[in-house]
Every structure is written in structure tokens, then in C-alpha cells.
C-alpha positions as CSV (number, residue, x, y, z in Angstrom):
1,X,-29.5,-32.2,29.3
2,X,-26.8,-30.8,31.7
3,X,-24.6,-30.4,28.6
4,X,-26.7,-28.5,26.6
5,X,-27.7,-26.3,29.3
6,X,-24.4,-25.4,29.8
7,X,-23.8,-24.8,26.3
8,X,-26.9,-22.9,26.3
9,X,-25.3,-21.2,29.0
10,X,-21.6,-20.1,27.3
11,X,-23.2,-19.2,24.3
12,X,-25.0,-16.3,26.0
13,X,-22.4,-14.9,28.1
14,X,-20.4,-15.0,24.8
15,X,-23.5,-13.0,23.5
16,X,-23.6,-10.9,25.9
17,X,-20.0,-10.2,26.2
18,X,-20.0,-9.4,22.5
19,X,-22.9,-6.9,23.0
20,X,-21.4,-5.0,25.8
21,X,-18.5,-4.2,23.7
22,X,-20.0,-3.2,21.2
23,X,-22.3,-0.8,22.9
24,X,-19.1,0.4,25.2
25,X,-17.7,1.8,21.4
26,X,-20.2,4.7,19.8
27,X,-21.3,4.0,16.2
28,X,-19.0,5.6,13.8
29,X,-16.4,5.6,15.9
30,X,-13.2,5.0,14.3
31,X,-10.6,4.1,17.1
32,X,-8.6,1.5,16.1
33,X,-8.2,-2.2,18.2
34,X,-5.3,-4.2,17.7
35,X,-5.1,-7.5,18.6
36,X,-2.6,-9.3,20.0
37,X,-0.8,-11.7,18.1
38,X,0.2,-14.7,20.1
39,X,1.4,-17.0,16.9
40,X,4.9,-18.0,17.3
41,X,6.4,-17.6,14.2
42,X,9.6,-19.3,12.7
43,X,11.1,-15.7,12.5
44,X,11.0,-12.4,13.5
45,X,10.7,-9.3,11.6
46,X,13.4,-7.4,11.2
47,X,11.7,-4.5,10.6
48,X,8.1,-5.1,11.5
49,X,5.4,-7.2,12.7
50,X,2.7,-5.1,13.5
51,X,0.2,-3.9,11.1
52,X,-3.2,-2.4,11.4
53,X,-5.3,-1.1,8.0
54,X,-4.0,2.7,7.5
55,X,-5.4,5.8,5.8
56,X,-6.9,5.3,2.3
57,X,-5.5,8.8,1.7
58,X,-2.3,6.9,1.4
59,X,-3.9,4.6,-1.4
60,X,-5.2,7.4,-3.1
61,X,-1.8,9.2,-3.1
62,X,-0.3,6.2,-4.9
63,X,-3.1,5.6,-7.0
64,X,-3.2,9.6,-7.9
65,X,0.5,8.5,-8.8
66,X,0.0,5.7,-11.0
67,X,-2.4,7.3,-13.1
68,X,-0.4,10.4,-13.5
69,X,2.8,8.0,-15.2
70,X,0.5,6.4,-17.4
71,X,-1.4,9.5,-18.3
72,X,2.5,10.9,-19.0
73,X,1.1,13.7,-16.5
74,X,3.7,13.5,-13.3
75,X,4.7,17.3,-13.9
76,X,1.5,17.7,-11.9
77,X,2.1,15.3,-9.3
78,X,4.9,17.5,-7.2
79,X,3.2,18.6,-4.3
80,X,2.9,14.7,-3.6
81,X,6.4,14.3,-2.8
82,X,8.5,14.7,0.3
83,X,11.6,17.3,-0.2
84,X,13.9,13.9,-0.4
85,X,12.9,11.1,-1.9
86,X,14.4,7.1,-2.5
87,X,13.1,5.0,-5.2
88,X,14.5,1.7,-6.0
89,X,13.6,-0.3,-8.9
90,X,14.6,-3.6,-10.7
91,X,18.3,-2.5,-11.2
92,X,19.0,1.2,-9.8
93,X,18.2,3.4,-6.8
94,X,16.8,6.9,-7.5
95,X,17.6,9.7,-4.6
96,X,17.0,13.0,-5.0
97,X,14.5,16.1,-4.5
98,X,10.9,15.9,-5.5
99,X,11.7,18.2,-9.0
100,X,14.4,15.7,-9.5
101,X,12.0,12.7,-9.0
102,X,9.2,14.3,-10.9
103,X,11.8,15.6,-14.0
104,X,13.4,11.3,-14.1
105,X,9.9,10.3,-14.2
106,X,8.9,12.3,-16.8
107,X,12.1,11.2,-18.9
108,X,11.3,7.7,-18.4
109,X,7.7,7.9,-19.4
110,X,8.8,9.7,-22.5
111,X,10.0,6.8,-23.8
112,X,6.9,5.3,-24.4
113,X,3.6,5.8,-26.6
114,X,1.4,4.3,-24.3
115,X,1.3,2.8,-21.1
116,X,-1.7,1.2,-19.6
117,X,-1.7,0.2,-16.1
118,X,-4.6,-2.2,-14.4
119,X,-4.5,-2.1,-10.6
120,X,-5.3,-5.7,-8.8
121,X,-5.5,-4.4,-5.4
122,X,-3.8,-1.8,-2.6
123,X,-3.7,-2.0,1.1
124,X,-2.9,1.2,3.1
125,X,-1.2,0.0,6.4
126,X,0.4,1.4,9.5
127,X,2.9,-0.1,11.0
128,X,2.0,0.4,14.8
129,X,5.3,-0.1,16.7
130,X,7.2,2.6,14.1
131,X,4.6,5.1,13.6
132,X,4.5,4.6,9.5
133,X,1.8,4.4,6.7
134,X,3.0,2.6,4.1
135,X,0.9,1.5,0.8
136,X,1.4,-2.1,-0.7
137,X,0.1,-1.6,-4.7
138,X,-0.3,-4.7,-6.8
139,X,-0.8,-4.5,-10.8
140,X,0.1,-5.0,-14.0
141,X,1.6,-2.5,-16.7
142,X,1.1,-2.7,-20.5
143,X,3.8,-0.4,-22.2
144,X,4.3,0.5,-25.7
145,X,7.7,2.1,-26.4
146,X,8.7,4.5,-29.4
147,X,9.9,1.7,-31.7
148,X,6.5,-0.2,-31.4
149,X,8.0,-3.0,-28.7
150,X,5.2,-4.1,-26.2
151,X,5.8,-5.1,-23.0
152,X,3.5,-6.4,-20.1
153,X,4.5,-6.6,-16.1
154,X,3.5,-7.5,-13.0
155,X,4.3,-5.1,-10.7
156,X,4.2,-5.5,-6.6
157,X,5.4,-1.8,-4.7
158,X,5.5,-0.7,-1.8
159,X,5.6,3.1,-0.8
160,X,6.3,5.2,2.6
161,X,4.7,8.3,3.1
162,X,5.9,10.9,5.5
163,X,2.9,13.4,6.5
164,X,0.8,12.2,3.0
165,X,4.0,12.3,0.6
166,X,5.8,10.2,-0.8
167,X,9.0,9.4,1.1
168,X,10.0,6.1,-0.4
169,X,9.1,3.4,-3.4
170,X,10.2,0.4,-4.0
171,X,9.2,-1.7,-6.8
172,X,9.3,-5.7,-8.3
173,X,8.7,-6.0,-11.6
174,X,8.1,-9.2,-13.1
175,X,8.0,-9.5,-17.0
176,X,5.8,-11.5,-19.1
177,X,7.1,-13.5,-22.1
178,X,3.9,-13.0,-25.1
């Protein structure tokens, strides 16, 4: 009997404890709470290890981006890149100005008929201890090039944006055999 009043007991503290925090933080209110990790982990990030959930802006952005290659529409997609940017793919680094970024892009998608892109998911993140809102995009591209070869990816990015533009991409590209 002892035992189950003193469960009885912890589990309404916890209760209440749970209620007065909630009640301390106004509906709607959007502050952000980190908790602290105390995993010990076999490594340490080199370049981070704290994460919250960031903008969805961010997400849209890069969405806003993908759908503007496969549309074969990034001419209109300028004003969503910083003055410099670095892109790094499979086997070459891009640097250069947003017209430069925006005119490369627009050779590369020239080279194919279609492309159709399926996104599996995004996660817009902030790295806490660097200030930074990065977007993590996973997907798959279908492309059809001028001389009728198809070819299907999976494609894992990651993109830094500097005051909502793009600052930085960097993609892994997997191919598929058919």
C-alpha cells in the first residue's frame, strides 16, 4: 500500500510539474527550448553538435529552388542567392556570383528534356552554437537528356543560407542502375 501511495504520489508532482510549465509559456508562443544533451558520444563534431528545428522559410527557399531546375525556370530564382555563392557536387566545386550560379544552372538544365524531381523529406535546422540555418533536402531525380538517356538519383543536400539566401549547397548523388 505504502508503494503505491508513493507512486501515487511522484506521479502527481510529475503532473503538476508538467503543468506549471506549461502554463509559465503563453499559447502560441514560439520561444525555442533546447535541451541539453548529456549522451557521451564516441566523437565530437567538428563542426557541430547542436541542432534545434529552424525556419521553414529555409525549406521553402530550397524547395522554391528545386522546382525552378526541374521546371528549367532558375533565371527567376536570383534574388534567392547570396552575392557569393559555393556549390559542390559529385565531382566539381562551383564558386561564383549569384548571375554566375543562376547562368551554370541554366546551362546544365539545358541539357535535358525533362527532369522530374520527387522530394522524400526536408528538415530546416539551426545550428545553435554557430548562429546558422541550414536545410538538409532528401529526393530523388528522374532526368531525360537530349539524346533520349534516362537517368534516376537519389539525392541527399545540404544548403546554408545567409539572411534567407542561398550561401552554400552541397550535394550526394547516388545513381540507380534500371
Amino acid at each position: 500500500m505504502i508503494r503505491l501511495l508513493c507512486t501515487f504520489a511522484i506521479v502527481l508532482f510529475a503532473l503538476g510539474c508538467a503543468q506549471n510549465q506549461s502554463a509559465s509559456t503563453p499559447a502560441g508562443d514560439s520561444t525555442k527550448v533546447s535541451k541539453v544533451d548529456s549522451t557521451v558520444y564516441p566523437y565530437k563534431a567538428t563542426y557541430s553538435s547542436s541542432f534545434d528545428i529552424g525556419k521553414p522559410e529555409g525549406a521553402k527557399t530550397v524547395l522554391d529552388l528545386w522546382k525552378a531546375y526541374e521546371d528549367n525556370k532558375l533565371a527567376d530564382t536570383r534574388n534567392m542567392w547570396a552575392d557569393s555563392v559555393e556549390l559542390q557536387f559529385e565531382n566539381a566545386t562551383f564558386r561564383g556570383t549569384r548571375d554566375s550560379v543562376v547562368a551554370a544552372g541554366t546551362r546544365a538544365r539545358s541539357q535535358f528534356t525533362s527532369v522530374t524531381d520527387s522530394i522524400d523529406a526536408w528538415t530546416p535546422l539551426h545550428s545553435n552554437d554557430r548562429n546558422e540555418d541550414w536545410v538538409a533536402v532528401w529526393g530523388r531525380e528522374m532526368s531525360v537528356d537530349k539524346k533520349g538517356r534516362r537517368d534516376t538519383a537519389d539525392i541527399h543536400e545540404i544548403w546554408l543560407l545567409k539572411d534567407g539566401k542561398v550561401k552554400f549547397m552541397s550535394q550526394y548523388r547516388s545513381h540507380r542502375k534500371r
